[in-house]
C-alpha positions in Angstrom: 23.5 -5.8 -0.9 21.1 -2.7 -0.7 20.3 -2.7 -4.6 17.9 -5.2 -6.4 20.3 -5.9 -8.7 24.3 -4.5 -10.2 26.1 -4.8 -13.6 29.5 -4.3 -14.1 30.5 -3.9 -18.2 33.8 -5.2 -19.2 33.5 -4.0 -22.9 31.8 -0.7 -24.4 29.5 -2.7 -26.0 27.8 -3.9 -22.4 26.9 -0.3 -21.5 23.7 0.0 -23.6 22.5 -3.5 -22.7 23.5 -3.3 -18.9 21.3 -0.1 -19.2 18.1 -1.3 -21.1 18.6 -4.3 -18.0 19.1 -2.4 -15.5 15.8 -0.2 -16.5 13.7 -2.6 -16.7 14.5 -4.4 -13.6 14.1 -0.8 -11.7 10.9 -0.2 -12.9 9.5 -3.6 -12.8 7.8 -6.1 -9.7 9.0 -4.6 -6.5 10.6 -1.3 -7.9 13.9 -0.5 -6.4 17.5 0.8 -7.7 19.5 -0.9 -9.9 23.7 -0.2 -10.5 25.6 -0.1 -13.0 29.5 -0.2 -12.7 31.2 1.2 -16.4 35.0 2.0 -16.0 36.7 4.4 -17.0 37.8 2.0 -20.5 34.3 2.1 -21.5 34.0 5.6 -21.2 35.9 6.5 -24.2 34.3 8.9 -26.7 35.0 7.4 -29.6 32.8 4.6 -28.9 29.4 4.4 -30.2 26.4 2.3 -29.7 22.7 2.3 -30.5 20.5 2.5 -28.0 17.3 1.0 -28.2 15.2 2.1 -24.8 11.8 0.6 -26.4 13.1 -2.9 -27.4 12.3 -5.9 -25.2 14.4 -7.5 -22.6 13.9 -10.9 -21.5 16.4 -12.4 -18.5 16.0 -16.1 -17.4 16.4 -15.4 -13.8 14.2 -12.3 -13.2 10.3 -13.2 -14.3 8.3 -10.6 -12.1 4.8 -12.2 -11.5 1.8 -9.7 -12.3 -1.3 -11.8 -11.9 -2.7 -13.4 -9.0 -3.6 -16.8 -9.0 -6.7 -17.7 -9.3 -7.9 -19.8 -6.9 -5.9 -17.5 -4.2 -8.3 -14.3 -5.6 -11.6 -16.7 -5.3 -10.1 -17.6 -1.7 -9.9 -13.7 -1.1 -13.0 -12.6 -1.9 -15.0 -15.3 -0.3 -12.9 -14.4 2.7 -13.8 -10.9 2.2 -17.9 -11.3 1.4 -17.6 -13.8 5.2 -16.0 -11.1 7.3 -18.0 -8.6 9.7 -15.4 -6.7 10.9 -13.1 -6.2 7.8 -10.4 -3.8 7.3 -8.6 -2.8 3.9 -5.0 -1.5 4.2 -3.1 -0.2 1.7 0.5 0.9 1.3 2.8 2.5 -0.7 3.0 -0.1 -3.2 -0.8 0.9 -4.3 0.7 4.1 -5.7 3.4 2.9 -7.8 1.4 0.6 -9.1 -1.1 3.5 -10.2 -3.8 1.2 -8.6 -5.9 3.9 -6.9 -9.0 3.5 -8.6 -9.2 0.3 -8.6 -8.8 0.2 -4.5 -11.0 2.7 -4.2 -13.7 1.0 -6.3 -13.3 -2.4 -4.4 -13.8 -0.4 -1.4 -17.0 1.3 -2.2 -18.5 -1.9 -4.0 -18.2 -3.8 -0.5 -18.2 -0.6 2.0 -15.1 -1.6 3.7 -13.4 0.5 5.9 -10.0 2.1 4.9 -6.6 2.2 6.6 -3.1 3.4 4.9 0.7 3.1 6.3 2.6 5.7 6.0 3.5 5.5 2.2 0.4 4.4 1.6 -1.2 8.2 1.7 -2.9 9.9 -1.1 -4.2 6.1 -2.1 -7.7 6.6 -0.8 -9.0 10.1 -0.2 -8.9 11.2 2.9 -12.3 13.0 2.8 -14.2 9.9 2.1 -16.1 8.5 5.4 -14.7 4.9 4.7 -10.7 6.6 5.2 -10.1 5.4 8.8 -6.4 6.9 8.4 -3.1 6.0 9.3 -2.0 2.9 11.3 0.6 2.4 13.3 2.5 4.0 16.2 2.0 7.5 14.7 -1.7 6.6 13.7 -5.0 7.8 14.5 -7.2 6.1 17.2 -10.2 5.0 15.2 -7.5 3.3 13.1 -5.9 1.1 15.1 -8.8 -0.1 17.1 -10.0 -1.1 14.0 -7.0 -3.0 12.7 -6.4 -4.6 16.4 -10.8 -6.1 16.6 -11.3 -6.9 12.8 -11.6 -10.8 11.6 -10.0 -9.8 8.3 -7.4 -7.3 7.4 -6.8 -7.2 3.3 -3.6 -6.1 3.0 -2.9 -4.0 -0.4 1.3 -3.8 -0.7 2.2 -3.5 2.5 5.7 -3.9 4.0 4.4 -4.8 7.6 7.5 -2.7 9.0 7.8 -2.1 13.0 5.9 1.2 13.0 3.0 -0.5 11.8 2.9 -3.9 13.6 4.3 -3.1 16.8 4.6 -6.6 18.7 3.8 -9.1 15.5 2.8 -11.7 18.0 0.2 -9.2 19.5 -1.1 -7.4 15.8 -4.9 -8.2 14.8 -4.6 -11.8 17.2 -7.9 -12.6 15.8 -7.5 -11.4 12.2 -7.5 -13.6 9.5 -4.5 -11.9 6.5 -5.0 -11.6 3.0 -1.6 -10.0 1.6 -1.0 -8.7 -1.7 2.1 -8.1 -3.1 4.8 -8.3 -5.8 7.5 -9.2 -4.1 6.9 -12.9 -2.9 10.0 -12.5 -0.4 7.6 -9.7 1.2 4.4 -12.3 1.8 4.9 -13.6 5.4 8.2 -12.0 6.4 6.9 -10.4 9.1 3.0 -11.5 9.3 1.9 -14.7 8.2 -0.3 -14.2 5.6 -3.5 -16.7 5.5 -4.5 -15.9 1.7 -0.9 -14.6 0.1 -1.0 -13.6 -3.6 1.8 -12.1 -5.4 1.0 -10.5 -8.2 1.3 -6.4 -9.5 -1.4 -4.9 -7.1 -3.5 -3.1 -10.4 -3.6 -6.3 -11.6 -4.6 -8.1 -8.7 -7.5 -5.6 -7.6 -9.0 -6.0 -11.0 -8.8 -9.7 -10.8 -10.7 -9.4 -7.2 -13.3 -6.6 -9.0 -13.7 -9.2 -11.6 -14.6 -12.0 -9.1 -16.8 -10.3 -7.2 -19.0 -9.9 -10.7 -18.9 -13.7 -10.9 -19.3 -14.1 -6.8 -22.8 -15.7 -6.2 -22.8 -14.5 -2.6 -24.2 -11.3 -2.0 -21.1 -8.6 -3.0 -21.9 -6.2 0.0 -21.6 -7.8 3.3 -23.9 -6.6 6.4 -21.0 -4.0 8.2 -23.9 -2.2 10.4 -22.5 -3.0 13.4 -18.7 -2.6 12.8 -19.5 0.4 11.7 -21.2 1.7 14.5 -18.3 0.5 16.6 -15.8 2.5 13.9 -17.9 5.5 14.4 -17.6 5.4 18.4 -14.0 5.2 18.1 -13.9 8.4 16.2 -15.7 10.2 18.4 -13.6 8.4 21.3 -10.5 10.1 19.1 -11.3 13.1 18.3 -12.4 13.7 21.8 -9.0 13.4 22.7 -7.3 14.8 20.0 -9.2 17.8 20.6 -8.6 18.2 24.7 -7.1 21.0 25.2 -3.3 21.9 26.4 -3.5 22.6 30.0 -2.9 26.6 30.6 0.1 28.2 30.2 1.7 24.9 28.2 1.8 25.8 24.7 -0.6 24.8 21.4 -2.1 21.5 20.5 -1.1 20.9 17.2 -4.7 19.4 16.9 -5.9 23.0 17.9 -4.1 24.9 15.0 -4.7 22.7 12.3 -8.1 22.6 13.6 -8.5 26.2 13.5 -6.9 26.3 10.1 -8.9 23.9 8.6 -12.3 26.6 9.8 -10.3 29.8 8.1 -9.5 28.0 4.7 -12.9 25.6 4.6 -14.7 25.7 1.3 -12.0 26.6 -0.4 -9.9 24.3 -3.3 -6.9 26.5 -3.3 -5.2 25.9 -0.4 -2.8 23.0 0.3 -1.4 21.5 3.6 1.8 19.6 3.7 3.2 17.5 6.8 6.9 16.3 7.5 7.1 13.1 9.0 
């Protein structure tokens, strides 16, 4: 029950098919782990079989859908060119996908401001001043303000997990959803989406980019004000953040990164890695 998908082969000559199957149902849609049962009787070394990793595969009952639909992207990005207090979110879906550059393109084109779960870090650089940070219980300020007053959140491969939402019936009450994602069994699980589209998220973030060239609306809508209002929350945060540890108590952790981050500025050698 915890795999997408399991093969048992009766006969040697199942292994390499089982194989090429279980592959490309690993590495396909929603990406996830895939088993393959060969007993001992098909383990024999005397049996041979070709291999053929680069041949197709075509199964009846697993059809993974890349592209949006269409009318569902033109719904999106009308949704996203009405909205004045828009959020993007992204998760770790935009990485598998390799679909980085496309988010941070649709981004810049309408100056949205940028949220990530936890997996969803490294999708949008973090130095940009559209990167709002992580949501969630373990997230920054700014971030969830943000999340909780926007009209639109446009969700990019997001799982909507507890860490995140918190109380679903309480999360962005006055947010209209757009959700991407391959999976459809993911769309609406745990946040009704308004504007669902399943579809690879590379795909689907060109299809939007590719809209928006054909959008008659003005592409950039007028975030003055919302951003103003982002930009007092981060002061709001990092006024906090940065309150010091009463005496005698021990180190913020704010404090020593903070103080790191002086020592090592201006220079592109130096890495910092986090745990959870």
């Amino acid at each position: 029950p915890v795999v997408k998908s399991s093969f048992l082969c009766k006969r040697p000559e199942d292994v390499t098919l089982n194989l090429r199957k279980a592959f490309y149902i690993a590495s396909t849609g929603r990406k996830g782990p895939v088993v393959v049962d060969i007993p001992k009787n098909c383990q024999e070394p005397r049996y041979r079989f070709a291999y053929e990793p680069n041949s197709e595969i075509h199964l009846r009952s697993y059809n993974p859908t890349v592209t949006g639909h269409r009318g569902q992207v033109r719904r999106a990005v009308k949704a996203i060119c009405a909205a004045r207090r828009p959020v993007l979110l992204c998760g770790g879906g935009v990485v598998q996908a390799d679909a980085a550059e496309e988010l941070r393109e649709l981004a810049g084109r309408l100056n949205l401001p940028v949220a990530v779960t936890l997996m969803g870090i490294g999708a949008f650089p973090a130095a940009s001043p559209q990167y709002l940070g992580m949501v969630g219980l373990h997230g920054l300020y700014e971030a969830n303000l943000a999340m909780h007053h926007s009209d639109l959140v446009f969700t990019v491969a997001v799982r909507f997990d507890d860490r995140v939402t918190n109380s679903v019936p309480k999360f962005c009450p006055e947010a209209q959803i757009v959700h991407i994602d391959v999976d459809p069994a993911s769309i609406s699980k745990c946040v009704h989406a308004d504007i669902p589209i399943v579809g690879d998220a590379r795909a689907v973030l060109r299809q939007l980019l590719a809209e928006l060239d054909e959008h008659k609306e003005p592409h950039k809508p007028d975030l003055g004000s919302w951003w103003e209002q982002i930009g007092a929350w981060r002061a709001q945060g990092r006024a906090m953040n940065m309150k010091k540890q009463p005496a005698g108590t021990g180190i913020a952790p704010q404090q020593v990164l903070t103080e790191l981050g002086a020592l090592t500025e201006g220079r592109d050698d130096v890495f910092f890695t986090t745990d959870v």
